[in-house]
Backbone as ProteinMPNN parsed JSONL, in Angstrom:
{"seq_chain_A": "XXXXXXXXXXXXXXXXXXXXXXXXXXXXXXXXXXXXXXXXXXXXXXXXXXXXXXXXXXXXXXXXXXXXXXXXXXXXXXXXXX", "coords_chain_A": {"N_chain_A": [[-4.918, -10.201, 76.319], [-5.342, -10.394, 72.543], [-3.939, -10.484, 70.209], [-3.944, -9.674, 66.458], [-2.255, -9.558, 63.608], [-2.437, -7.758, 60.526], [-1.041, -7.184, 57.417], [-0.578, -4.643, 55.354], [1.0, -4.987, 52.663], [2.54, -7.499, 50.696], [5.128, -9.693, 51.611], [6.264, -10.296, 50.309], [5.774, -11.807, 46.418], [2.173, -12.582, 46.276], [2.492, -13.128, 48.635], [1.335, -13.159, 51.866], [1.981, -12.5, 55.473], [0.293, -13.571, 58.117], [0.216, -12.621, 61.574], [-0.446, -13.416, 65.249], [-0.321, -11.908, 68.702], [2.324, -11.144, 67.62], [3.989, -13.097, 66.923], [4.582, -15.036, 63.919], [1.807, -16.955, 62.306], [1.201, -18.071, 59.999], [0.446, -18.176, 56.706], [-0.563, -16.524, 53.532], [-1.916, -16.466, 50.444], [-3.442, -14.347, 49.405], [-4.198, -10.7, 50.941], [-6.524, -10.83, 51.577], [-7.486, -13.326, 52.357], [-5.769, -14.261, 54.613], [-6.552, -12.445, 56.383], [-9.19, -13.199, 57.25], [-8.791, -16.074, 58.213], [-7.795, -14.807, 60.574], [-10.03, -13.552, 61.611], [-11.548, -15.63, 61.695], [-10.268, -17.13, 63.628], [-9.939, -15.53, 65.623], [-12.995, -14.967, 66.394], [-13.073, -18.102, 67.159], [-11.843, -18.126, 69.427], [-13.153, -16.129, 70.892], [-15.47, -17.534, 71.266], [-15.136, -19.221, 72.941], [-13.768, -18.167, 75.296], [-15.246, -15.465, 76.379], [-14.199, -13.703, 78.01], [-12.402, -12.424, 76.465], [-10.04, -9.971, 75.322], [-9.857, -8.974, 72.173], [-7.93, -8.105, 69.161], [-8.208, -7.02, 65.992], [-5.546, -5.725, 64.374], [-5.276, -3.96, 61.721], [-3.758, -3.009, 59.147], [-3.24, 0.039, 56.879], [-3.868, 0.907, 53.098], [-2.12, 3.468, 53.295], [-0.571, 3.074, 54.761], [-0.819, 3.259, 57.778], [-1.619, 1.928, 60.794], [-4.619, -0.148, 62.23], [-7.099, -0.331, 64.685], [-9.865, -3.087, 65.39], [-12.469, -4.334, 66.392], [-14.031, -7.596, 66.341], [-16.284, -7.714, 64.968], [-15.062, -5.977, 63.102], [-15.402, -3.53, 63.39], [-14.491, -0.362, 64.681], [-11.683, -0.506, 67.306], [-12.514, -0.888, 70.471], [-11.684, -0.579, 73.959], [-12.149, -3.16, 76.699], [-12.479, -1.791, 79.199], [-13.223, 1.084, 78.191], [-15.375, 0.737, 77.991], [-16.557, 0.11, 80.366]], "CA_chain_A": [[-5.275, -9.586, 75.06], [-4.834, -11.356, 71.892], [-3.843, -9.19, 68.914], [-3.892, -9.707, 65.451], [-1.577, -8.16, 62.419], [-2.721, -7.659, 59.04], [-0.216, -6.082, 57.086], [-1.011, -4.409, 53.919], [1.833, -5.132, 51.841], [2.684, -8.664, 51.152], [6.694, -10.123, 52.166], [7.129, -11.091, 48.781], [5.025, -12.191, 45.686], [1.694, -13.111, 46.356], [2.621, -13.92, 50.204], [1.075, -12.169, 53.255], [2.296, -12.939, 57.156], [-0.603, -13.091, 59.8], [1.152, -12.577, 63.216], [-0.792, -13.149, 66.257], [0.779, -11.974, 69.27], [3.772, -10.85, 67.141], [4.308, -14.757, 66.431], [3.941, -15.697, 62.822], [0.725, -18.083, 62.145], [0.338, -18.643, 59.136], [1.231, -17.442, 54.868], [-1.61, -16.606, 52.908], [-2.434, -16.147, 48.804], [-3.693, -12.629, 49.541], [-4.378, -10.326, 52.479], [-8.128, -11.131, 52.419], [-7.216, -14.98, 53.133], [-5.116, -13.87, 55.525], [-7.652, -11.121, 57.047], [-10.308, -14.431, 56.787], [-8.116, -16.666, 58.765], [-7.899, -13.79, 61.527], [-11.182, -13.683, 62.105], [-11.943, -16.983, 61.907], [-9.654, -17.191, 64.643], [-10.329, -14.508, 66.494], [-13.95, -15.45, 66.58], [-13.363, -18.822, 68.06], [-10.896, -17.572, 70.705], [-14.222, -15.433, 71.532], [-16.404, -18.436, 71.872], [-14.442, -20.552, 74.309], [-13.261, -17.038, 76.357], [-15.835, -14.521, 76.085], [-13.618, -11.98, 78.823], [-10.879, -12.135, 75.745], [-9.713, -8.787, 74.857], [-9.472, -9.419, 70.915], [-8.031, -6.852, 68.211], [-7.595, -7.297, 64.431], [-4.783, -4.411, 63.957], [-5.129, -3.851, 60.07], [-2.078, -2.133, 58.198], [-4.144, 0.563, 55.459], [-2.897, 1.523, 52.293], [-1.731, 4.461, 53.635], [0.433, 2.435, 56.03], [-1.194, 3.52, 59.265], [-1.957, 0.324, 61.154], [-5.896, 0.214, 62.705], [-7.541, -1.421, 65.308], [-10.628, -3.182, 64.88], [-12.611, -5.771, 67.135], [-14.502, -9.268, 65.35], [-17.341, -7.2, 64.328], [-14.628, -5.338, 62.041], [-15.318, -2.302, 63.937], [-12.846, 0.237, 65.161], [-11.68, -1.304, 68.372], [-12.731, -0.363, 72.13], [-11.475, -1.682, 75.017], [-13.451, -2.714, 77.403], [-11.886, -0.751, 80.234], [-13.149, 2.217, 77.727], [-16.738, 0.189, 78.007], [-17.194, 0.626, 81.736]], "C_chain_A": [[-4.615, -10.385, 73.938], [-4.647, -10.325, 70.302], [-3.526, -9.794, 67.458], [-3.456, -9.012, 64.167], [-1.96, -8.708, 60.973], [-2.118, -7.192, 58.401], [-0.448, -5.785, 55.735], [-0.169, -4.908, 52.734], [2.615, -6.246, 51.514], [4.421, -8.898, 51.193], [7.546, -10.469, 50.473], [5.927, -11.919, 47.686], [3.575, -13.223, 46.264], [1.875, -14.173, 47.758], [2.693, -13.014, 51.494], [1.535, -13.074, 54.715], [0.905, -12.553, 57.901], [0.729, -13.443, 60.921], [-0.904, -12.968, 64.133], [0.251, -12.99, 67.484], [2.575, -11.807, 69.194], [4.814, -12.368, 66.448], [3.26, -14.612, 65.016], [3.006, -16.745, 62.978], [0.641, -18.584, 61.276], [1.165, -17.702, 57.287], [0.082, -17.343, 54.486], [-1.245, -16.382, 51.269], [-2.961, -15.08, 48.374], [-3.903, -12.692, 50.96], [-5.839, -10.672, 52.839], [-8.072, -12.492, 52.904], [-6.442, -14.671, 54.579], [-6.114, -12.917, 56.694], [-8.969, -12.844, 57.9], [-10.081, -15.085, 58.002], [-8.419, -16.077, 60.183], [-8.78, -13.809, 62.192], [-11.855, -14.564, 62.47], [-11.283, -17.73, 63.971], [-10.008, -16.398, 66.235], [-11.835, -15.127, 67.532], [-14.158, -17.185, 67.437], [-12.643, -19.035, 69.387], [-12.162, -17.052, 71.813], [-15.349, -16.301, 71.994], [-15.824, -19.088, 72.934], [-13.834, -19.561, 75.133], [-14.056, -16.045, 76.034], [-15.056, -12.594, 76.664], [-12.323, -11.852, 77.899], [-10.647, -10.942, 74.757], [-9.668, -9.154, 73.378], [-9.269, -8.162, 70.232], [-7.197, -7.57, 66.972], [-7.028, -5.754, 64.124], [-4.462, -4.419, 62.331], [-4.697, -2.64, 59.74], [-3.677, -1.31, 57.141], [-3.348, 0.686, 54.255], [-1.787, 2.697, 52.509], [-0.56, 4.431, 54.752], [0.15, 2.615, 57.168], [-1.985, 1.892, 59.857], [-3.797, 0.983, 61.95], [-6.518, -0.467, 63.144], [-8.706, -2.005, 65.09], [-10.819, -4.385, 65.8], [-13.026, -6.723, 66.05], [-15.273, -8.628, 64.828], [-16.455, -6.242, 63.456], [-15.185, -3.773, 62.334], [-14.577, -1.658, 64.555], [-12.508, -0.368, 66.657], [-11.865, -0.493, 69.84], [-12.344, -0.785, 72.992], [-12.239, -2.331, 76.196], [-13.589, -2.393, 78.86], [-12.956, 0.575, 79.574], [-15.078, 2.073, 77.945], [-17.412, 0.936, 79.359], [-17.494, 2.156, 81.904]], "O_chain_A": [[-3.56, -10.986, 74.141], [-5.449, -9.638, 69.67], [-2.577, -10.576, 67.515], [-4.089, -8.076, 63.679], [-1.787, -9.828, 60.492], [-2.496, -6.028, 58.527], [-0.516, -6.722, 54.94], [-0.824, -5.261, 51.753], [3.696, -6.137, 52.093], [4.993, -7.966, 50.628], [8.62, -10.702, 49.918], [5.168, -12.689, 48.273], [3.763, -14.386, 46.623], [1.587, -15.357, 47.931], [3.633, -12.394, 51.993], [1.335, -14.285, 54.806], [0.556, -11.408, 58.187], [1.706, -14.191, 60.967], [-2.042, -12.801, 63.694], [1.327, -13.585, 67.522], [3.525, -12.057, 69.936], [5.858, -12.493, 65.808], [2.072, -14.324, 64.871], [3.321, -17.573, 63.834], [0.046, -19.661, 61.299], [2.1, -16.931, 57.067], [-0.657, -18.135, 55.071], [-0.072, -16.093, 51.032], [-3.016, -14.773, 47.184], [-3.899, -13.588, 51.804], [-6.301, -10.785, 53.975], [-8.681, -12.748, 53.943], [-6.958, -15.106, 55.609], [-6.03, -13.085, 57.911], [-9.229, -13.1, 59.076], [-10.883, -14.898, 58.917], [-9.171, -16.689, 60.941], [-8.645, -14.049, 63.392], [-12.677, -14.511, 63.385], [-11.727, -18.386, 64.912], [-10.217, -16.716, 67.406], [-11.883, -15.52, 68.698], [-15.129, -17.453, 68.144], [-12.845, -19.929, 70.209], [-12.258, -17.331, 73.008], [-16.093, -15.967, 72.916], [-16.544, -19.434, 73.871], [-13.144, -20.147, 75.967], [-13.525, -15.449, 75.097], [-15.128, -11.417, 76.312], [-11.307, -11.311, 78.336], [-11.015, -10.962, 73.582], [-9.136, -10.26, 73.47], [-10.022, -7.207, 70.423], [-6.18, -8.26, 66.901], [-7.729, -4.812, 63.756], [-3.424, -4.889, 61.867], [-5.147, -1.521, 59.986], [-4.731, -1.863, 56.827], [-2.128, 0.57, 54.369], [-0.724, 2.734, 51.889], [0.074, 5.304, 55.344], [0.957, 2.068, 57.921], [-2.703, 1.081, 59.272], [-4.092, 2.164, 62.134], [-6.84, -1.44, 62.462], [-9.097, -1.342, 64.13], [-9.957, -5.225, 66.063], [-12.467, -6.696, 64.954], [-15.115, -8.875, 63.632], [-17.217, -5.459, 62.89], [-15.332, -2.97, 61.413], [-13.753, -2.326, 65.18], [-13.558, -0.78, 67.15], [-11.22, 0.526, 70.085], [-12.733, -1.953, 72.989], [-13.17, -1.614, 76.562], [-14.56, -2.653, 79.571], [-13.572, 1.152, 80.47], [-15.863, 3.018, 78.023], [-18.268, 1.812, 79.483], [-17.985, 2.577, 82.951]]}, "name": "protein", "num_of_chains": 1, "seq": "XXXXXXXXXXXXXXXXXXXXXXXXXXXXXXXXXXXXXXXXXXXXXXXXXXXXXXXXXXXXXXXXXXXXXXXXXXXXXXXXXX"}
């Protein structure tokens, strides 16, 4: 499984953390560059491994974190599939 953090609230002026895997990747200029990136990623993880669990876990305003596969839909597993 390959997981992805979005975090709503940036570290410090105009500077968001992507994590994958809890490992920093990357700094962004906002969270949608950062979000962007993610997916971008995500998405070609999914071409070259199609059996790859993928989740973009996005932070809300509200601070509750939220899963979400590539299609930016809430996330399923696909244990939950069968």
């Amino acid at each position: 499984m390959v997981v992805f953090d979005i975090p709503f609230e940036s570290v410090g002026p105009g500077l968001w953390l992507l994590q994958k895997n809890e490992c920093e990747i990357g700094e962004f200029c906002s969270r949608d560059d950062a979000l962007e990136c993610a997916l971008n990623e995500a998405r070609r993880i999914e071409a070259a491994n199609a059996a790859s669990d993928i989740v973009l876990n996005i932070q809300g305003n509200d601070g509750v974190w939220r899963a979400f596969d590539t299609s930016i839909r809430p996330y399923m597993s696909r244990v939950q599939h069968a």
